[in-house]
N, C-alpha and C positions, 0 to 999 in steps of 0.2 A: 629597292626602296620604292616606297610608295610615292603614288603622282602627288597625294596628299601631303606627305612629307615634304614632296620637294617644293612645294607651293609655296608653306609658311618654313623659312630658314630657320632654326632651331628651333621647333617644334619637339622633337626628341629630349630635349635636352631641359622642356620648360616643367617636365614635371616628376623628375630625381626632385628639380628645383623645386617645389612645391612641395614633394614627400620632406624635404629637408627642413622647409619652414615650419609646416606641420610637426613634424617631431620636435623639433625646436619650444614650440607651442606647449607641447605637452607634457616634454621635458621641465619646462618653467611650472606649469600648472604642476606638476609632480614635486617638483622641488619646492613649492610654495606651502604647498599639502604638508607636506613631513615638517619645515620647517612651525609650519604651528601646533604641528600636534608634540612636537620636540617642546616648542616653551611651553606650551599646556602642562607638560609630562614634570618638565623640569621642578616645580615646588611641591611635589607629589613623593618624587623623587629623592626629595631633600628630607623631606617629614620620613619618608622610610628610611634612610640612609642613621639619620639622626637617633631614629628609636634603637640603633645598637650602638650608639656613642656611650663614652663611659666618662662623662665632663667631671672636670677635678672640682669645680665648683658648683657655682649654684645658677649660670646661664648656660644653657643646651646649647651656644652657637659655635661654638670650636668643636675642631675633629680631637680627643684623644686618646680613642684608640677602639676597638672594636668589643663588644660584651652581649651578652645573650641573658644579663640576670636582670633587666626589665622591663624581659618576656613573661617571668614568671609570676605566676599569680600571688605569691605572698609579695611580691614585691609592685606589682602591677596597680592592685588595690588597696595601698598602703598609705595610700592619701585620702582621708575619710569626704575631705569635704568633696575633692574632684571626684571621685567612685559616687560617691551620692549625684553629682551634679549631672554624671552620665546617664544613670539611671533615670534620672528625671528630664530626660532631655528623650531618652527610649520611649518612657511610658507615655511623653506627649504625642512622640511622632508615632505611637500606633495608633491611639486613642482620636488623632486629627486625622490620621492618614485613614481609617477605616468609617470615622463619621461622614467625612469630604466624599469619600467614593460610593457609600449609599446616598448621599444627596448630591451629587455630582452627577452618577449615574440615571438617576431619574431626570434631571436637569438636562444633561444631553440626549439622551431617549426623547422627550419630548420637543426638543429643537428642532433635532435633526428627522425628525418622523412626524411630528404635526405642525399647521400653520395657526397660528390662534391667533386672537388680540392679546398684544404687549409680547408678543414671542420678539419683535424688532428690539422694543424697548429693553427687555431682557439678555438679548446678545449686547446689546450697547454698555448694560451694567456690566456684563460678565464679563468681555474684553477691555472695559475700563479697570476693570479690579487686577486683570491683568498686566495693563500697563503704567496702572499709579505707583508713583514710587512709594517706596517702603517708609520714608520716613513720614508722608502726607498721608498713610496707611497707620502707622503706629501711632500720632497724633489724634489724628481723627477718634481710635478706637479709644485710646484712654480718654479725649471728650467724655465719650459717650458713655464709659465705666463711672466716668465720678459722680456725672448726670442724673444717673442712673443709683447713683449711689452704692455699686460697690468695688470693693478692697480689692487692688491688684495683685496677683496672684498664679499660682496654679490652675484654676479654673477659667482664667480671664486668659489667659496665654493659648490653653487648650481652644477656647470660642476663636481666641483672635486668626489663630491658625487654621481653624476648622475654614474660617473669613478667607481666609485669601484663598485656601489649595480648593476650596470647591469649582473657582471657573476655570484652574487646569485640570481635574478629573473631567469637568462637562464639555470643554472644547476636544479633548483626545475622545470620549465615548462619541459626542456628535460628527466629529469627523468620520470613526468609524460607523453612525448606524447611518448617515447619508450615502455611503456606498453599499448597505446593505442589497441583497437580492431577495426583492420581495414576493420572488416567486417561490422563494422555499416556504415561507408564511403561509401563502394561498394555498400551498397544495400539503401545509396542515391542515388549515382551514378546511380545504375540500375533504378529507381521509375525517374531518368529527372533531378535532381538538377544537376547544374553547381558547378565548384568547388571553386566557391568563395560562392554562398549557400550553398554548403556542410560544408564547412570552416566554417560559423558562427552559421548554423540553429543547425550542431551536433556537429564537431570538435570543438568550441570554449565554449559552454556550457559543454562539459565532462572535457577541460582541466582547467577552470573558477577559482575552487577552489587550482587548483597552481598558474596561475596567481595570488588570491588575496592571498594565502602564501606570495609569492615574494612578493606583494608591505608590506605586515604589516613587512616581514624583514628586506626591505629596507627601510620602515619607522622609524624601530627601530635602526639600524644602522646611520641613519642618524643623526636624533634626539640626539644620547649618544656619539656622535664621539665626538672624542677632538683634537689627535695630527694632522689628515689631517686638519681637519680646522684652526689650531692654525697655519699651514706652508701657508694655502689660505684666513686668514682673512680679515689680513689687519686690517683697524680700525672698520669691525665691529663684533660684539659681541653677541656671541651666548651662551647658556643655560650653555652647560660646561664651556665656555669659562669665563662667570661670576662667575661661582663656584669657578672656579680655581685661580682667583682673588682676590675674596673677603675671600680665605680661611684665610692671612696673619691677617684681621682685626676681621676675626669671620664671624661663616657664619650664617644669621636672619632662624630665627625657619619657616620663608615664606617658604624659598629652600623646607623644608622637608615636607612641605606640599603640594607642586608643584611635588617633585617625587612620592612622595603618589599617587597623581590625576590620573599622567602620568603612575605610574604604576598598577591601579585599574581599567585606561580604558583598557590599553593591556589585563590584565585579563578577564573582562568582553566581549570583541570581541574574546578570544579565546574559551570562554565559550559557547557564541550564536555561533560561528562557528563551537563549538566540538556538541553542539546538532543537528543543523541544519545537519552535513553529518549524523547522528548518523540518524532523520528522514527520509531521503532522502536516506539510505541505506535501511529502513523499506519497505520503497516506491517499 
């Protein structure tokens, strides 16, 4: 035994003790982890579970019994107004999600790579927008529609959404072009490219993969939004906004198998996108 040992009396013994609390630690942090990704899971869970329920009436919330026939597309789309309401709920959230991340993208390009006057002022708007609630968001905007004098709608839904997902595509691209390496630029710059082919041939392929973050955010934003739309609909009728409706008479086992879909493609596009950098990191 060491003189060291015998110096400080349980010394040996002080750091099992330690390795113990630490796991201990980690163990809790471990357990705490799962425990919320379990109730995150759980009403996710329940919408899948639900879309092969076979309800003897006309509320999907009892179990009875297991069915596969409203999987089927004569059956799936057999509700004209809901099949329409989804559709119109798609063509907003690509139509926002692709406008937002061309003016998104320039938005954070220019933040995060120049200093200008009102570049302050303009982070101040964009992370206000992101943090005003929805309903002083959906208020505000039908203000300024009737003001404005027009009729809420389809078009007024599309602007309003375009409104809010622009300063999450411009915070995800700015994040990414402030870590950019601006030495890859310069030594286009040096080789003869101009700097609108510098911009696209390398700047635009390293920041690609936040631009297509931003549009799947603002897709998904768009697509699940309720109160702004409810304040810019008007008479027409989008995915939530038929849910929300039809909760009073019962809502068809279809819903549950429409969020099913909708939530199986998001998975599957973050899955090819988490392998794909995951390759391309190899690379």
């Amino acid at each position: 035994m060491s003189v060291s040992t015998l110096e400080r009396p349980g010394a040996g013994q002080e750091a099992p003790a330690r390795r113990r609390r630490r796991l201990t630690g980690q163990s809790m942090l471990f357990l705490y982890t799962w425990l919320v990704i379990i109730w995150l899971i759980i009403p996710i869970g329940v919408m899948i579970l639900f879309s092969f329920n076979n309800p003897s009436g006309r509320y999907n919330v009892h179990w009875d019994g297991f069915t596969l026939k409203w999987w089927h597309p004569a059956k799936l789309f057999e509700i004209e107004d809901l099949s329409q309401a989804l559709w119109t709920s798609l063509l907003i959230a690509v139509i926002s999600s692709l406008v937002s991340a061309a003016l998104g993208t320039g938005i954070g390009y220019a933040l995060g790579r120049y200093r200008f006057r009102g570049s302050g002022t303009l982070n101040v708007i964009m992370f206000s927008t992101i943090s005003s609630p929805e309903l002083i968001m959906g208020a505000s905007l039908l203000s300024l529609f009737v003001s404005l004098s027009v009729g809420p709608g389809f078009t007024t839904i599309v602007i309003a959404h375009i409104m809010f997902s622009i300063s999450f595509v411009a915070a995800i691209v700015r994040a990414r072009v402030v870590t950019l390496d601006r030495s890859i630029e310069e030594a286009a710059a040096d080789l003869g490219a101009t700097p609108w082919v510098t911009f696209w041939k390398v700047t635009f392929p390293i920041i690609l993969p936040a631009v297509f973050s931003g549009i799947l955010l603002a897709f998904a934003l768009s697509i699940d939004d309720f109160v702004v739309t409810n304040f810019t609909a008007g008479s027409t009728v989008t995915f939530p906004l038929w849910i929300w409706g039809s909760t009073r008479v019962g809502l068809p086992p279809q819903v549950n198998v429409m969020g099913t879909l909708i939530f199986a493609a998001g998975v599957l596009i973050a899955v090819i996108t988490n392998i794909r950098s995951r390759q391309q990191k190899k690379d």
